[in-house]
Structures are given as C-alpha cells and as structure tokens.
C-alpha positions in Angstrom: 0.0 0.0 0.0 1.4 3.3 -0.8 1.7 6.4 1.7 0.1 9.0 1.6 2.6 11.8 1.1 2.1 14.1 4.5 2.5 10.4 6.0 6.4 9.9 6.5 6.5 14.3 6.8 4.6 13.4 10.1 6.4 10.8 11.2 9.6 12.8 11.0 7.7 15.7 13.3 6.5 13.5 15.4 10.3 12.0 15.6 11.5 15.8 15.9 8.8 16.1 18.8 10.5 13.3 20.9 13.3 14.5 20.6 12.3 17.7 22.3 10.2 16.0 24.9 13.1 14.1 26.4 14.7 17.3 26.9 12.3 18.4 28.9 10.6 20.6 25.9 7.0 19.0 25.8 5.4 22.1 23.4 6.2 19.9 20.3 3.9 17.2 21.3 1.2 19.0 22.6 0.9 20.6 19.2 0.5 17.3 17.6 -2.1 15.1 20.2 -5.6 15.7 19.1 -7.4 18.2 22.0 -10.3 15.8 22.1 -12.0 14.2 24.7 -11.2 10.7 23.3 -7.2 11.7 23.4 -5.4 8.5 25.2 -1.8 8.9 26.8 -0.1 5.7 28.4 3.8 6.9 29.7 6.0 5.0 31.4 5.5 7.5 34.6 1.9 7.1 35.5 -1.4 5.8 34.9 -3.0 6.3 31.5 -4.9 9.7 30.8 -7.6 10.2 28.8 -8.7 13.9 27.6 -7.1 17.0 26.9 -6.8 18.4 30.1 -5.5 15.1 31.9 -3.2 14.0 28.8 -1.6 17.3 28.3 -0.9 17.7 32.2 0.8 14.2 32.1 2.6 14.9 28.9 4.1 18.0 30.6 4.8 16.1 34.2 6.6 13.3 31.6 8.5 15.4 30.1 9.9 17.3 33.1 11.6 14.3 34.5 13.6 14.2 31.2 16.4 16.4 31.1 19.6 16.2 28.2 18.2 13.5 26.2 19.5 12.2 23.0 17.6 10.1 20.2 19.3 7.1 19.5 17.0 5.7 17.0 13.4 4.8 16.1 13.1 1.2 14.8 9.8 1.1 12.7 8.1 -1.9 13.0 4.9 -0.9 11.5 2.7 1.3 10.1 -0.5 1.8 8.4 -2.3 4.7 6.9 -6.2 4.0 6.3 -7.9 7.0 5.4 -8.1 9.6 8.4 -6.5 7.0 10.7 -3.6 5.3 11.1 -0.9 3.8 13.3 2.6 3.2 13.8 4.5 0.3 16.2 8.0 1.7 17.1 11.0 1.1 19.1 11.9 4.4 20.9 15.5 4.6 22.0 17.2 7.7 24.0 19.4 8.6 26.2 18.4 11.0 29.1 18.4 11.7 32.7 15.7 10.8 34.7 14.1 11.9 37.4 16.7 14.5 39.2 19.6 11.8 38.4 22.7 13.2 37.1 23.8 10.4 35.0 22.0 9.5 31.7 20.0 6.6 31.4 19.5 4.3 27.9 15.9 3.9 27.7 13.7 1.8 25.3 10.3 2.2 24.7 8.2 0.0 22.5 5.7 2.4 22.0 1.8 2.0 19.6 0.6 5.4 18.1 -2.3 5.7 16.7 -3.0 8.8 14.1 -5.8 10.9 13.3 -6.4 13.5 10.5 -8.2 16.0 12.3 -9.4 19.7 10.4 -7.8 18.8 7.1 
C-alpha cells in the first residue's frame, strides 16, 4: 500500500517532537495530540490519561523528569495509513536523565501510536 505523502513528513515531526520531549521541551507534542475528549496517553511515569486536560498535564509532568536526552533511533516496526487514521509500532530509544539523576540513562520504549487526520 502506498503512503500517503504528509504520511512519512509526520512521522519525521513526530520523531522531531521526541526528541524535544526528552529534553524536557514538551510544546512539540502537545501541538500534535488531538485536543479531544477521546485523546489516550499511556507513559512509562503514571497511569494512563484520557482527555485533553488530563493527557496534556501528564505529557508536561513526563517530560519534566527528562532532562539532556538524546535520540538514539526509532526502529519502525509498522505502520499503516487507512484514510483519516492510522498507526505506527515503534522502538523508541534515547538517552536522558531521569528523574533528578545526574547520570543518563539508555531507555527503550516500545511504543503504539495511533493517528488521526483532524481539520484537514
């Protein structure tokens, strides 16, 4: 199945995103989540929130306990566009302090994403 063509230009942003996030920097992501009620976050710090107000809050309290991280890689191990939605199954790797430590951890996160075209 081909891509659509803002498919992999997302990806990339939402790549460029991370990258921010684990530096502490969560403004990137919150651009991208939908603002819906139906919004889902799951992170490694907490219980899963659903909704704006809740996910945004625990994206920013995430990202705050990440400080000087570095991407390592993304390993794709799927993804699928079907109309408006889609989803992608990735390895996240990074380097970052966590959590008021001073030394930076390695950190893997298999991580499922799913994607919404929302207003265009």
């Amino acid at each position: 199945m081909a891509l659509p063509d803002d498919f992999n230009p997302f990806i990339e942003r939402y790549h460029s995103a991370a990258a921010e996030f684990i530096q502490g920097n969560p403004a990137p992501y919150l651009e991208l989540f939908s603002q819906e009620d139906d919004v889902t976050i799951a992170n490694p710090f907490g219980p899963v929130a659903r909704g704006w107000s809740d996910a945004s809050s625990t994206m920013k309290r995430a990202s705050s306990l990440y400080k000087e991280g570095s991407v390592a890689g993304f390993e794709s191990l799927a993804k699928s566009p079907a109309g408006d939605l889609a989803y992608i199954v990735e390895v996240e790797r990074f380097n970052a302090k966590i959590g008021g430590s001073q030394k930076a951890s390695p950190v893997s996160l298999r991580a499922t994403t799913v994607l919404r075209r929302e207003d265009g």
